[in-house]
mmCIF file of the C-alpha atoms, coordinates in Angstrom:
data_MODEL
# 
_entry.id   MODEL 
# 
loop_
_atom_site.group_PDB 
_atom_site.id 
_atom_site.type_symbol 
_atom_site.label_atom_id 
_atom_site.label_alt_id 
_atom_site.label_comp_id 
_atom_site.label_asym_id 
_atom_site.label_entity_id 
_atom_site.label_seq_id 
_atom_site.pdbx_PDB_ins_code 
_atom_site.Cartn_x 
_atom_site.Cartn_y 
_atom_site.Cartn_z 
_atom_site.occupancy 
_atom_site.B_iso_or_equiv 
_atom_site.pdbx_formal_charge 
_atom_site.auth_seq_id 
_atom_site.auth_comp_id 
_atom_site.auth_asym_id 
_atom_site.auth_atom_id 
_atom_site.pdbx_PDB_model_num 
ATOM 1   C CA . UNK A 1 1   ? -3.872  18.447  7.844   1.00 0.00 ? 1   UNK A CA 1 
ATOM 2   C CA . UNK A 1 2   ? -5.065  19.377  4.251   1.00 0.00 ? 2   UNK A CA 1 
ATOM 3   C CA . UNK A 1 3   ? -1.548  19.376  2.686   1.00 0.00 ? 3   UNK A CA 1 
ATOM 4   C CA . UNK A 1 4   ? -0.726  15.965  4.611   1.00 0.00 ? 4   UNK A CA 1 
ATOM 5   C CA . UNK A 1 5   ? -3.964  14.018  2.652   1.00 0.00 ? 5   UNK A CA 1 
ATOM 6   C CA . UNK A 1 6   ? -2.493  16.077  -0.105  1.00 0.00 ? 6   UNK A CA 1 
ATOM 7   C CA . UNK A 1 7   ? 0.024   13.746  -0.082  1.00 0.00 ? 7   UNK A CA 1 
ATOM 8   C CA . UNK A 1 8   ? -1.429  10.735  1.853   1.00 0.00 ? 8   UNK A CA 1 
ATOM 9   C CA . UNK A 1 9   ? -4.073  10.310  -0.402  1.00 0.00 ? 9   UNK A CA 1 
ATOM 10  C CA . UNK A 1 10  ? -2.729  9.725   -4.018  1.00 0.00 ? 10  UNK A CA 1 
ATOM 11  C CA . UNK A 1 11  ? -0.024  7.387   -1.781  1.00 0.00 ? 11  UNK A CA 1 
ATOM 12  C CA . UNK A 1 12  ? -3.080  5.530   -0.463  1.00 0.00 ? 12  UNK A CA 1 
ATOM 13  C CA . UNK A 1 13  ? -4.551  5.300   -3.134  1.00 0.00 ? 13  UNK A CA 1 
ATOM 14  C CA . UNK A 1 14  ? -1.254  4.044   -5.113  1.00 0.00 ? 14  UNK A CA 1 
ATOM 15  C CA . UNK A 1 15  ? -0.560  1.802   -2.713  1.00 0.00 ? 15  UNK A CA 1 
ATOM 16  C CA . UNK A 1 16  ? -3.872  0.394   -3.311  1.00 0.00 ? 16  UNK A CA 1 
ATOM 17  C CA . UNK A 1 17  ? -3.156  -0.790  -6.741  1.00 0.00 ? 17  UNK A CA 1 
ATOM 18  C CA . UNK A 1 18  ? -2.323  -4.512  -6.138  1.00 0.00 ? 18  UNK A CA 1 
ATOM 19  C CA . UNK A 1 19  ? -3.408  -7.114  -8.464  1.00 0.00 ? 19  UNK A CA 1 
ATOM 20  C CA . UNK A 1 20  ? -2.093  -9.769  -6.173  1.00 0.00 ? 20  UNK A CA 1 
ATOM 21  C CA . UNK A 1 21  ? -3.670  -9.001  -2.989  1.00 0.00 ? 21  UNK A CA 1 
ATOM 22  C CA . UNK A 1 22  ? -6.427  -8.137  -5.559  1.00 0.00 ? 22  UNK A CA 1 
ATOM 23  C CA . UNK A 1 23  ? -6.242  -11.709 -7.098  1.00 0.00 ? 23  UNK A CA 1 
ATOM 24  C CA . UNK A 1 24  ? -5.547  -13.401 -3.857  1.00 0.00 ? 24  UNK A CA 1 
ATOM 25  C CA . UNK A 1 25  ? -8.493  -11.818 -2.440  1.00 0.00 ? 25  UNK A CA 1 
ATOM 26  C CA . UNK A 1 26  ? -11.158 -12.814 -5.330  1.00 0.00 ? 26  UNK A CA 1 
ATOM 27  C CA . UNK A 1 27  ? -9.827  -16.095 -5.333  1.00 0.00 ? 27  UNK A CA 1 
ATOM 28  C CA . UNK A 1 28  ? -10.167 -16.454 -1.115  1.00 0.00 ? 28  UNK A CA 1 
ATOM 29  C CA . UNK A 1 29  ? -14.090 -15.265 -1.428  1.00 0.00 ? 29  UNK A CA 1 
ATOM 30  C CA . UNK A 1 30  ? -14.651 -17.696 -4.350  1.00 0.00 ? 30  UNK A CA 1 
ATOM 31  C CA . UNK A 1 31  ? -13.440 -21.034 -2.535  1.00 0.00 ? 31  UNK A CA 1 
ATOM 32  C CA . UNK A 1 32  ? -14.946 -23.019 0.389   1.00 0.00 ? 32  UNK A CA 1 
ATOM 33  C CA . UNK A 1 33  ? -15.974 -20.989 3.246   1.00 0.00 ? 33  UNK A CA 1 
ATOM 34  C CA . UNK A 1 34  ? -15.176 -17.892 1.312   1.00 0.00 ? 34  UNK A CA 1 
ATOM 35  C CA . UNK A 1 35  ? -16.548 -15.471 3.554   1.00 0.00 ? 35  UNK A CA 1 
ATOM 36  C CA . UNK A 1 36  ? -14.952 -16.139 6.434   1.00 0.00 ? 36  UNK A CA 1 
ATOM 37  C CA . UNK A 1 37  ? -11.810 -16.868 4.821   1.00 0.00 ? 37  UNK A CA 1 
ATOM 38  C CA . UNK A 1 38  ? -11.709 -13.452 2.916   1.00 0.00 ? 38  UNK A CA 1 
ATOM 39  C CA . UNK A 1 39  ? -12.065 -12.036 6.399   1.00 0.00 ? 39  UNK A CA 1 
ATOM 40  C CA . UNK A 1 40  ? -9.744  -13.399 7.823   1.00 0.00 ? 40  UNK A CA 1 
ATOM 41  C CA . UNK A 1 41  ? -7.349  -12.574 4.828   1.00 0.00 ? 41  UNK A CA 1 
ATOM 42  C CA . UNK A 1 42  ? -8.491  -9.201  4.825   1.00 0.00 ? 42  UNK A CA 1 
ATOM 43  C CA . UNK A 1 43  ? -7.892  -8.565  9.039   1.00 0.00 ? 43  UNK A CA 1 
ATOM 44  C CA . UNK A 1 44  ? -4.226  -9.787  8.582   1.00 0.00 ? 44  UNK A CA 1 
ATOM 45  C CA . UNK A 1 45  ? -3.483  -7.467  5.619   1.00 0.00 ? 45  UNK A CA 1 
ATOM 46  C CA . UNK A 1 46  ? -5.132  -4.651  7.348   1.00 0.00 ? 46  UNK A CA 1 
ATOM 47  C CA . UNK A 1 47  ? -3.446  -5.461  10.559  1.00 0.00 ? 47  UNK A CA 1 
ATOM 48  C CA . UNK A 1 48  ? 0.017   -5.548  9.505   1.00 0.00 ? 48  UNK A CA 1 
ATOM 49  C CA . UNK A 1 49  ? -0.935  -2.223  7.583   1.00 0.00 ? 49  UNK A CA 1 
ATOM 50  C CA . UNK A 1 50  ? -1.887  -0.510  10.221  1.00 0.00 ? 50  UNK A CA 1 
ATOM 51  C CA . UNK A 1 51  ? 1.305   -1.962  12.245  1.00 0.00 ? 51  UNK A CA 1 
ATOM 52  C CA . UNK A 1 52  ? 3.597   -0.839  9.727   1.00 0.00 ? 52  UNK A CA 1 
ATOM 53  C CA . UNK A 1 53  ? 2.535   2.983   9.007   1.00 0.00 ? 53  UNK A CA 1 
ATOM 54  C CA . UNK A 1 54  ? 1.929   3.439   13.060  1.00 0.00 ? 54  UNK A CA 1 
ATOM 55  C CA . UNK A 1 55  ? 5.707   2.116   13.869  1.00 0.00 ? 55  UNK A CA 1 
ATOM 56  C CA . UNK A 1 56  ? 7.203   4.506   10.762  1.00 0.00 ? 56  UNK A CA 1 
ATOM 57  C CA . UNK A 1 57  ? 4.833   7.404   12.062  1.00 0.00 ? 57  UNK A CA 1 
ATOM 58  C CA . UNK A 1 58  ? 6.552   7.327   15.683  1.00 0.00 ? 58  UNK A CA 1 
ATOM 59  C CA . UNK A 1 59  ? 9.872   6.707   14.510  1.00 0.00 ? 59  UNK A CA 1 
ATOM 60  C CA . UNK A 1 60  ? 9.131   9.736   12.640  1.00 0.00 ? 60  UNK A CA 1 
ATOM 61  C CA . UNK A 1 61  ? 8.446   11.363  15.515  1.00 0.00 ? 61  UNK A CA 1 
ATOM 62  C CA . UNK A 1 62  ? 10.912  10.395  17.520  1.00 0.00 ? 62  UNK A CA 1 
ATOM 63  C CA . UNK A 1 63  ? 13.771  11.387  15.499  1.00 0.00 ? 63  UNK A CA 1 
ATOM 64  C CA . UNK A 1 64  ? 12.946  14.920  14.408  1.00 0.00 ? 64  UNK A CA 1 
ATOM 65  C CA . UNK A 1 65  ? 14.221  16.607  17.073  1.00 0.00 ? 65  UNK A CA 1 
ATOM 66  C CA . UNK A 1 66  ? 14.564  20.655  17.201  1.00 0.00 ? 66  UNK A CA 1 
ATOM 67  C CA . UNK A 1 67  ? 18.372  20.489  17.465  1.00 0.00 ? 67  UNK A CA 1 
ATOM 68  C CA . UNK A 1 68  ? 18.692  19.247  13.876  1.00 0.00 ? 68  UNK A CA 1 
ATOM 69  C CA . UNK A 1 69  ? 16.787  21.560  11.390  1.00 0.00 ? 69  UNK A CA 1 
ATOM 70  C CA . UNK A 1 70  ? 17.659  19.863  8.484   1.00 0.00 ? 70  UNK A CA 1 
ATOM 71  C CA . UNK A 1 71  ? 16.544  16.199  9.502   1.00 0.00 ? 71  UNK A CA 1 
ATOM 72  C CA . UNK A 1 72  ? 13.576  16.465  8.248   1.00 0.00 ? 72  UNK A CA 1 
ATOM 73  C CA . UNK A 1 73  ? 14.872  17.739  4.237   1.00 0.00 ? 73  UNK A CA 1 
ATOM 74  C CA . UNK A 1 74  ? 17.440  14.627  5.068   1.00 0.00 ? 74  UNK A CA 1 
ATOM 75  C CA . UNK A 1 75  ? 14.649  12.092  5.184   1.00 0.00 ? 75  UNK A CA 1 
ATOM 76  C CA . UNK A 1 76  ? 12.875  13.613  1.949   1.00 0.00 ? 76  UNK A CA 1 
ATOM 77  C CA . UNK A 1 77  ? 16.033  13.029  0.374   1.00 0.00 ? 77  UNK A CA 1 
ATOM 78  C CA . UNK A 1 78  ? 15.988  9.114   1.511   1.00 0.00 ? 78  UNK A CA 1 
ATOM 79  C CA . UNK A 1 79  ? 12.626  8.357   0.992   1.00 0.00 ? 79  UNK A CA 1 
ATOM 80  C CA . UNK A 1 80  ? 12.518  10.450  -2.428  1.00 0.00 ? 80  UNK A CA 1 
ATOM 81  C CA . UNK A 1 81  ? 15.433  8.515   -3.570  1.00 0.00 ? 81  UNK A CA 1 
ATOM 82  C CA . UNK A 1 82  ? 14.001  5.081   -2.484  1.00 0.00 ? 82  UNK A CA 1 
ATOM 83  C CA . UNK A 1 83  ? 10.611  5.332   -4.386  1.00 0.00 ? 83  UNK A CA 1 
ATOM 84  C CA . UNK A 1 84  ? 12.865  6.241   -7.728  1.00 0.00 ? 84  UNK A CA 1 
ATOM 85  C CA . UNK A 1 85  ? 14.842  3.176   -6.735  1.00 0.00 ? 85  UNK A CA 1 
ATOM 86  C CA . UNK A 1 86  ? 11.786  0.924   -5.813  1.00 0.00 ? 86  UNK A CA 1 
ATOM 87  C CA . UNK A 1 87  ? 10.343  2.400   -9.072  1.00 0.00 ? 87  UNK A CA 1 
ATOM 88  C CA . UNK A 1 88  ? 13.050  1.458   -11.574 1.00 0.00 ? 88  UNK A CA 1 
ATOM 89  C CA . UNK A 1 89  ? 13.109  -1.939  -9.810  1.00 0.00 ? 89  UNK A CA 1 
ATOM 90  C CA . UNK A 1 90  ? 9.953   -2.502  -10.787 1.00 0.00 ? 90  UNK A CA 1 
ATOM 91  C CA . UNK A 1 91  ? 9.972   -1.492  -14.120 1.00 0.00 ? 91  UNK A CA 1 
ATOM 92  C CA . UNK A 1 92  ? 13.105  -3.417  -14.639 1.00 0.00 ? 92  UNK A CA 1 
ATOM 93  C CA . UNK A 1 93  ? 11.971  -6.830  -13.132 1.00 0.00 ? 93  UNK A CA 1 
ATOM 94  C CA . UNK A 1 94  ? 8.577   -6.259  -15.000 1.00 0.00 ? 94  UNK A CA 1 
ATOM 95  C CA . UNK A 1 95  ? 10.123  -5.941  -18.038 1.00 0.00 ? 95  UNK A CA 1 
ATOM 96  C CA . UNK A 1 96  ? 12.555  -9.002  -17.447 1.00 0.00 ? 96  UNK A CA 1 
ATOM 97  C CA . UNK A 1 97  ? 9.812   -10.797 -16.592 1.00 0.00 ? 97  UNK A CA 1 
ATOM 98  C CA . UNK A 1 98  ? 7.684   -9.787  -19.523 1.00 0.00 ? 98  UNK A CA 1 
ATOM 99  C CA . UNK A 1 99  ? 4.306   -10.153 -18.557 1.00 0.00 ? 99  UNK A CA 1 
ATOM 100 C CA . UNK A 1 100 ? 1.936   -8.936  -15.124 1.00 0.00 ? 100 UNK A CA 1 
ATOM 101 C CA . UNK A 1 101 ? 4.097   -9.378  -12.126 1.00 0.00 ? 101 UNK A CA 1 
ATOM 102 C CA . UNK A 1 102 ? 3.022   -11.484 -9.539  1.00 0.00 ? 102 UNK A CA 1 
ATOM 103 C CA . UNK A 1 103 ? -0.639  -12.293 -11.021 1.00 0.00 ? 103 UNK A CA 1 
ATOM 104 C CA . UNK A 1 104 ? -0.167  -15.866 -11.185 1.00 0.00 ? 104 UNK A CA 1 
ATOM 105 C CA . UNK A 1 105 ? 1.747   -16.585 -8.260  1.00 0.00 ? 105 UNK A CA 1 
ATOM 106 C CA . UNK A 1 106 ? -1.152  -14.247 -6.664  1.00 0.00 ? 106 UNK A CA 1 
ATOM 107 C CA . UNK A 1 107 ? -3.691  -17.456 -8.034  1.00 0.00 ? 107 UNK A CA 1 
ATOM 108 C CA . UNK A 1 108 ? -1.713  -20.273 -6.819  1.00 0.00 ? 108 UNK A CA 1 
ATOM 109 C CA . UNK A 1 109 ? -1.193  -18.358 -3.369  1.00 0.00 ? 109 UNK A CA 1 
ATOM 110 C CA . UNK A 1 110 ? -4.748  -17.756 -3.106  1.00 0.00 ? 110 UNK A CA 1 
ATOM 111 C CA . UNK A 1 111 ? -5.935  -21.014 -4.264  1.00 0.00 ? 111 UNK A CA 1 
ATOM 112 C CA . UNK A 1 112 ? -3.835  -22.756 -1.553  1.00 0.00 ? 112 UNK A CA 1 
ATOM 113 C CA . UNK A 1 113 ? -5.109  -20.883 1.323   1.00 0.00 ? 113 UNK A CA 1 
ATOM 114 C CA . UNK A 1 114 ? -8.810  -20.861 0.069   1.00 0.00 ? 114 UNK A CA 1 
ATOM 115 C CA . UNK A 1 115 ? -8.631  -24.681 1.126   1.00 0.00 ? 115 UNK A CA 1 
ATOM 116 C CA . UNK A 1 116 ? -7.212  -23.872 4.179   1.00 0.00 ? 116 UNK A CA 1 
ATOM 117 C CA . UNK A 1 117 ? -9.154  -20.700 6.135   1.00 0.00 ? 117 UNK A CA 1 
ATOM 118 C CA . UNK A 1 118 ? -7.193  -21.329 9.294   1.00 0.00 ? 118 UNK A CA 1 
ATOM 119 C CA . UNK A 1 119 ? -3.984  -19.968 7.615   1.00 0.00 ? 119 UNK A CA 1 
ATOM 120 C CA . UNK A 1 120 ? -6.141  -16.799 5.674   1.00 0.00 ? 120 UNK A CA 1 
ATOM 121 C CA . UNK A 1 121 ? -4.930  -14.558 8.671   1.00 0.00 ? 121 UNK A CA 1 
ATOM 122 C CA . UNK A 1 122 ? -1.470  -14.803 8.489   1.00 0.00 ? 122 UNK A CA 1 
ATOM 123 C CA . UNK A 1 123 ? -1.542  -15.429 5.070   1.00 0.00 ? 123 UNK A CA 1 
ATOM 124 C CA . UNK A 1 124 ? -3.091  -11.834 4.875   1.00 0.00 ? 124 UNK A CA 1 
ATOM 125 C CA . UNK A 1 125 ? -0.055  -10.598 6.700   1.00 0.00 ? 125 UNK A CA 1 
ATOM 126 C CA . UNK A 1 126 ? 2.582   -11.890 4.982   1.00 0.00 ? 126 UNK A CA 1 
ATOM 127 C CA . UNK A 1 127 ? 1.111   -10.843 1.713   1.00 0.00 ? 127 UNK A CA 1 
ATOM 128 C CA . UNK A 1 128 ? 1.469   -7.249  2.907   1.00 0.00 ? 128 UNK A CA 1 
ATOM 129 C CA . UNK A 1 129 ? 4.415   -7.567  4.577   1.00 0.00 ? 129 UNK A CA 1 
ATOM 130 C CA . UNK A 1 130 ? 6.151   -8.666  0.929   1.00 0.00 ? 130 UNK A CA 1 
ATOM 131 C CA . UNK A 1 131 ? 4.575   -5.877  -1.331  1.00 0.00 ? 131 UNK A CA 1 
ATOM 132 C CA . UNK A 1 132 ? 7.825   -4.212  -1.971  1.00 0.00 ? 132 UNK A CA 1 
ATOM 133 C CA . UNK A 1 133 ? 5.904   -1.344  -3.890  1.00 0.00 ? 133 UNK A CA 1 
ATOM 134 C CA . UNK A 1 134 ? 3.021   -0.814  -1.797  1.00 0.00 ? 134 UNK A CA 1 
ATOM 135 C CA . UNK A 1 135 ? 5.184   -0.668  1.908   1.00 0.00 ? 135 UNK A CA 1 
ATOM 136 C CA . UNK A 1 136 ? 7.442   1.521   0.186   1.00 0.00 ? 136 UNK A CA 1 
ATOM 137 C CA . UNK A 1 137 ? 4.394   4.080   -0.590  1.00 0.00 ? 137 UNK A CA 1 
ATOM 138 C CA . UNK A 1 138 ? 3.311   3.107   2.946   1.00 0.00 ? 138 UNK A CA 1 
ATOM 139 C CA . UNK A 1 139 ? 6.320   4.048   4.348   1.00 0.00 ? 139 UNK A CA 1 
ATOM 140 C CA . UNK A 1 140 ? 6.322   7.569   2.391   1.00 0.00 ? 140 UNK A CA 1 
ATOM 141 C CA . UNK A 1 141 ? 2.967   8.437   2.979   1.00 0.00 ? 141 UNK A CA 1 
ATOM 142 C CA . UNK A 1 142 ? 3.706   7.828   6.729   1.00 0.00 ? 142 UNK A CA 1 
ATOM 143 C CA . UNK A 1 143 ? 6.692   9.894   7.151   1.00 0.00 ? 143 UNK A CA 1 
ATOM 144 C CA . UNK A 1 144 ? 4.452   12.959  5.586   1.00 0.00 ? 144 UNK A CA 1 
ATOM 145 C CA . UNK A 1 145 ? 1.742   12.273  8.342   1.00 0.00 ? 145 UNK A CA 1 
ATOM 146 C CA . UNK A 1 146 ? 5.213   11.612  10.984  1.00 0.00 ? 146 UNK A CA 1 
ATOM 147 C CA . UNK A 1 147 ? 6.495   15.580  9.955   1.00 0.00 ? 147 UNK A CA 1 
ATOM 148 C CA . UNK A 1 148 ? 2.862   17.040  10.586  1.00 0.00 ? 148 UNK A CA 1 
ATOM 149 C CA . UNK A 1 149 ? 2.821   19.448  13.687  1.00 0.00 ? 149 UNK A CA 1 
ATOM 150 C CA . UNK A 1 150 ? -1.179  17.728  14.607  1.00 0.00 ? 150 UNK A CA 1 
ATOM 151 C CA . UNK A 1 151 ? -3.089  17.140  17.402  1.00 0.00 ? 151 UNK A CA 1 
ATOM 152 C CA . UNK A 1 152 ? -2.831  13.196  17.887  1.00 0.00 ? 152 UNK A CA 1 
ATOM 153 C CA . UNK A 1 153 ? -6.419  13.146  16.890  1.00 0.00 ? 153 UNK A CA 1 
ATOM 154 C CA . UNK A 1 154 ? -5.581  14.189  13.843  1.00 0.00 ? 154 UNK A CA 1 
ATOM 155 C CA . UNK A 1 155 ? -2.926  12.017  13.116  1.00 0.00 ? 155 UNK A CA 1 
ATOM 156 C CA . UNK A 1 156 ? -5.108  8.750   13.905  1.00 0.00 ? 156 UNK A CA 1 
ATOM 157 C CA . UNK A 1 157 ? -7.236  10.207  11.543  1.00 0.00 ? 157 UNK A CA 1 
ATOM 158 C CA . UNK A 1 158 ? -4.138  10.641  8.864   1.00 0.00 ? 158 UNK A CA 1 
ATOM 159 C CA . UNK A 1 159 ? -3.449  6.987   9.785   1.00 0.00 ? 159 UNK A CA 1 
ATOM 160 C CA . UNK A 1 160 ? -6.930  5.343   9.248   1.00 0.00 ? 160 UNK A CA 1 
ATOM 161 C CA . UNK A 1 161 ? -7.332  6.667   6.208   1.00 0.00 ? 161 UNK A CA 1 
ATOM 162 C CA . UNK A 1 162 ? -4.007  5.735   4.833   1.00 0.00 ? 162 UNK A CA 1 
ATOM 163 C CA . UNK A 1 163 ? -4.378  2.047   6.031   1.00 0.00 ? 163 UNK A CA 1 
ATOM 164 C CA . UNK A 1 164 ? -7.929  2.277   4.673   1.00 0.00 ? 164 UNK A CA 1 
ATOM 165 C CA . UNK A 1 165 ? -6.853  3.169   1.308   1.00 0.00 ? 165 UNK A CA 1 
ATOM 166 C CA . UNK A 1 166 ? -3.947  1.021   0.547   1.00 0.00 ? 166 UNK A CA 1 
ATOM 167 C CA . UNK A 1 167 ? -6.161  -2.583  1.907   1.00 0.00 ? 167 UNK A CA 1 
ATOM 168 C CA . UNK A 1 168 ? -9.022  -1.471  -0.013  1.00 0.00 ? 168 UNK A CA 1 
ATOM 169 C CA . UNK A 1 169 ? -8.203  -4.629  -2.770  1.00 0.00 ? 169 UNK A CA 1 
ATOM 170 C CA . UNK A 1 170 ? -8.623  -6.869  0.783   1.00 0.00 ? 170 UNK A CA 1 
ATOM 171 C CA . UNK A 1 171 ? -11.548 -5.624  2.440   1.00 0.00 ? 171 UNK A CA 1 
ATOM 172 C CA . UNK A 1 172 ? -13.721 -3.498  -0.260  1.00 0.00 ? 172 UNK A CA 1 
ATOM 173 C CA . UNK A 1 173 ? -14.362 -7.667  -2.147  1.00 0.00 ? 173 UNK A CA 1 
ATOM 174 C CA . UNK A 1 174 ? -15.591 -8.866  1.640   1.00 0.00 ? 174 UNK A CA 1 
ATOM 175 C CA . UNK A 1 175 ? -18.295 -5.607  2.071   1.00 0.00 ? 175 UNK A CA 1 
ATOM 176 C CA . UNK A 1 176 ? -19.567 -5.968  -1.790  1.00 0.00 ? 176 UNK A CA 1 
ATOM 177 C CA . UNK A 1 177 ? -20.037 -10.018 -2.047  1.00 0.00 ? 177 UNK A CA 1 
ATOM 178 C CA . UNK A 1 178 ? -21.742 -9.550  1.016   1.00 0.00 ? 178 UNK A CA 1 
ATOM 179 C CA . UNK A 1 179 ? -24.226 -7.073  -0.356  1.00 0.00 ? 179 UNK A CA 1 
ATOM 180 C CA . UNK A 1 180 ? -24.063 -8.150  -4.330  1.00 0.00 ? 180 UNK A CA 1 
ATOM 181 C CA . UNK A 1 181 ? -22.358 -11.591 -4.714  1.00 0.00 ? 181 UNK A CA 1 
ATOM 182 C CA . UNK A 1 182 ? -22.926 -11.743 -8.265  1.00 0.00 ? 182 UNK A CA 1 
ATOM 183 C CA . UNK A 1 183 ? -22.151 -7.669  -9.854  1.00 0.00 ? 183 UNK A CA 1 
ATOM 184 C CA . UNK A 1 184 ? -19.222 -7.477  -7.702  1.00 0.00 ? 184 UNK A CA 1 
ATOM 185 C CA . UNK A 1 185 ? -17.577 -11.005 -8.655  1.00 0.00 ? 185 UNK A CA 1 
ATOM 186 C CA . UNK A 1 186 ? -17.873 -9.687  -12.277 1.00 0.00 ? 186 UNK A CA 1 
ATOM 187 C CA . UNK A 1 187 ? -16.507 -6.062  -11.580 1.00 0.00 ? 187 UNK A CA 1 
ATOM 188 C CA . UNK A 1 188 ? -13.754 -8.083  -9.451  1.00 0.00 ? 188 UNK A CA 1 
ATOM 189 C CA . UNK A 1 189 ? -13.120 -9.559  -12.688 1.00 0.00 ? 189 UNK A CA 1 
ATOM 190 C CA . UNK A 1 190 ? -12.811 -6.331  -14.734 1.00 0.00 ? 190 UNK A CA 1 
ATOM 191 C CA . UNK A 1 191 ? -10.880 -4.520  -12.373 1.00 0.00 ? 191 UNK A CA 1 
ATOM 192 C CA . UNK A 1 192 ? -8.333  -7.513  -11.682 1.00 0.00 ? 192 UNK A CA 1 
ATOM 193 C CA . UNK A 1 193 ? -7.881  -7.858  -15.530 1.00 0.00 ? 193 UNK A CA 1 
ATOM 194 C CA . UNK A 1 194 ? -7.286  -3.763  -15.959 1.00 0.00 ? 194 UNK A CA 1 
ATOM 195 C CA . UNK A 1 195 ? -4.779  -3.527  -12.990 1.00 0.00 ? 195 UNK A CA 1 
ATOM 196 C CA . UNK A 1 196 ? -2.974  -6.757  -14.293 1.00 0.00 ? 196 UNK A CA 1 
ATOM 197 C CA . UNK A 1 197 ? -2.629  -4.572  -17.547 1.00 0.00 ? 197 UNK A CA 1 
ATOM 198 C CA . UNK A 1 198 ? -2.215  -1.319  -16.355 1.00 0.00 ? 198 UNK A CA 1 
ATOM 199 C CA . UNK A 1 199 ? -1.056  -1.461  -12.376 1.00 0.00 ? 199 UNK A CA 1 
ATOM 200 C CA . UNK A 1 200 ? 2.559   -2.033  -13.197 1.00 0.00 ? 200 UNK A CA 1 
ATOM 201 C CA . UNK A 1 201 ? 2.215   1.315   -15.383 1.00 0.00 ? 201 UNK A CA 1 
ATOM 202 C CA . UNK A 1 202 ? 0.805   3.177   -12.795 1.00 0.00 ? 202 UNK A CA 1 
ATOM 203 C CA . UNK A 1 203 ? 2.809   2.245   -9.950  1.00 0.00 ? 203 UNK A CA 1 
ATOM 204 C CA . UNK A 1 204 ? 5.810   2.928   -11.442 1.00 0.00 ? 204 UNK A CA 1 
ATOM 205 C CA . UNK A 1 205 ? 4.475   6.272   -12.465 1.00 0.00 ? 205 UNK A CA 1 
ATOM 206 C CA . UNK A 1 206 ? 3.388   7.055   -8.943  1.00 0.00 ? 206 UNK A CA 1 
ATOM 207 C CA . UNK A 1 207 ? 6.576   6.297   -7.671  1.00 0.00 ? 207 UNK A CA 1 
ATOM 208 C CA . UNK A 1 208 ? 8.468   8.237   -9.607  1.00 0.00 ? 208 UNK A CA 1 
ATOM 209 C CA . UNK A 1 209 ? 6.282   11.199  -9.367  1.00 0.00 ? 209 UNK A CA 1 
ATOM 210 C CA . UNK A 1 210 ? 6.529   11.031  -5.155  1.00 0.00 ? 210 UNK A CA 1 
ATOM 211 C CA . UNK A 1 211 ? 9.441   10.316  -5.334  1.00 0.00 ? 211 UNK A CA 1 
ATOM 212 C CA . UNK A 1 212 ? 10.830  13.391  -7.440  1.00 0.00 ? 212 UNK A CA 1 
ATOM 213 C CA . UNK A 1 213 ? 8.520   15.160  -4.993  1.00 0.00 ? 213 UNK A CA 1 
ATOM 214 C CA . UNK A 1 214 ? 10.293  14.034  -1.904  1.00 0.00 ? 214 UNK A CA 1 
ATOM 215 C CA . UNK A 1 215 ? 13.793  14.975  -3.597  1.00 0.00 ? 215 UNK A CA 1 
ATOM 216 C CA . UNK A 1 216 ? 12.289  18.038  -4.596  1.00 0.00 ? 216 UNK A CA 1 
ATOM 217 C CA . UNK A 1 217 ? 11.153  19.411  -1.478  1.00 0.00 ? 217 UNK A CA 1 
ATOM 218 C CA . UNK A 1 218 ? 14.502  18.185  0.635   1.00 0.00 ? 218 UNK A CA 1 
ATOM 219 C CA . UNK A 1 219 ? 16.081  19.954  -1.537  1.00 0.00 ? 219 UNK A CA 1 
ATOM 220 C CA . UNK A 1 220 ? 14.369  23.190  -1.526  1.00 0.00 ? 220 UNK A CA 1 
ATOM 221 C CA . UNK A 1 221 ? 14.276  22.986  2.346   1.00 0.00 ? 221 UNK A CA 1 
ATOM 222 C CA . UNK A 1 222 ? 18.319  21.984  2.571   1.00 0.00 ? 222 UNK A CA 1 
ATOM 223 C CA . UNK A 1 223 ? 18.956  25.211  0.144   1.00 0.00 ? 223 UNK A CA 1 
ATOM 224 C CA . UNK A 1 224 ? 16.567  27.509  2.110   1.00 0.00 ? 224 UNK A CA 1 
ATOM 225 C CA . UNK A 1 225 ? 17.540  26.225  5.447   1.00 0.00 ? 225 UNK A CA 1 
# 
């Protein structure tokens, strides 16, 4: 279990740095109804989250078999090479685009479903469901808790904290307006304007780092198997 949140953890938290579920989020709390809408947001982007890692985590499962010893190496090889892909993607389109990806689409997104909290749900979902760079560390982080030889206790407990890392931009604003509206609006603030800055950096980074890691190992295990 320890070397799985060795791996699910920096993932999680990776995954976590959004700044337009971040934006969309802030921008939810601060219109009519804000509250409830920012639930609402928050319980479709945790949903699909949790939807997503628990359908890659038994697919996992299902497919390594004991008659093919080097499956599992095979898959480090995919999903290694996918985060380098995802990663120069995103340096490439961030650079074409010259400026913070996604930030102000993030504001005009969120501004139209602050005025209407009916659609915050699946508005929620769909915003998860198109983070290229955040289901693709999903999806890695998922596989590594798919290959662990756990109790299914365990593995829940690999999964919670995996979905509860990557939606903490949607449900961490919800818990802290509710207990300081006005310090967490303004740390909202600051940590929306450092991620726009910075996230794009750091994502990158993070996907190029797993995925070397994911090459790597598949290739140790293909050579030593």
């Amino acid at each position: 279990m320890l070397e799985a949140l060795a791996v699910v953890i920096p993932l999680g938290l990776g995954g976590a740095v959004s700044p337009v579920m971040l934006t969309e989020q802030t921008v939810l709390l601060a219109g009519p109804d804000g509250r409830r809408t920012g639930l609402r947001y928050a319980a479709g982007v945790v949903l699909t989250t949790f939807v997503i890692v628990v359908a890659i985590v038994l697919f996992g499962r299902a497919i390594s078999l004991p008659t093919e010893p080097h499956l599992d190496a095979s898959l480090d090889l995919v999903v290694g090479l996918a985060l380098v892909f995802v990663g120069v993607l995103v340096l490439v389109l961030g650079r074409h685009r010259g400026g913070s990806p996604g930030h102000k689409g993030g504001d005009d997104r969120g501004a139209s479903s602050s005025r209407q909290a009916r659609a915050a749900f699946p508005f929620g979902m769909f915003s998860m469901a198109t983070n290229v760079t955040t289901v693709a560390l999903i999806a890695a982080a998922a596989k590594e808790i798919s290959r662990t030889d756990t109790r299914i206790a365990v593995a829940t407990l690999l999964v919670l904290v995996l979905v509860g890392l990557v939606t903490t931009p949607a449900w961490v604003p919800v818990v802290l307006t509710r207990i300081a509206p006005g310090p967490s609006e303004r740390g909202f603030a600051a940590a929306r304007e450092q991620i726009a800055r910075r996230g794009r950096v750091v994502t990158v980074g993070l996907l190029g780092v797993a995925g070397l890691f994911f090459i790597g190992r598949g290739l140790l295990r293909l050579l030593g198997g």
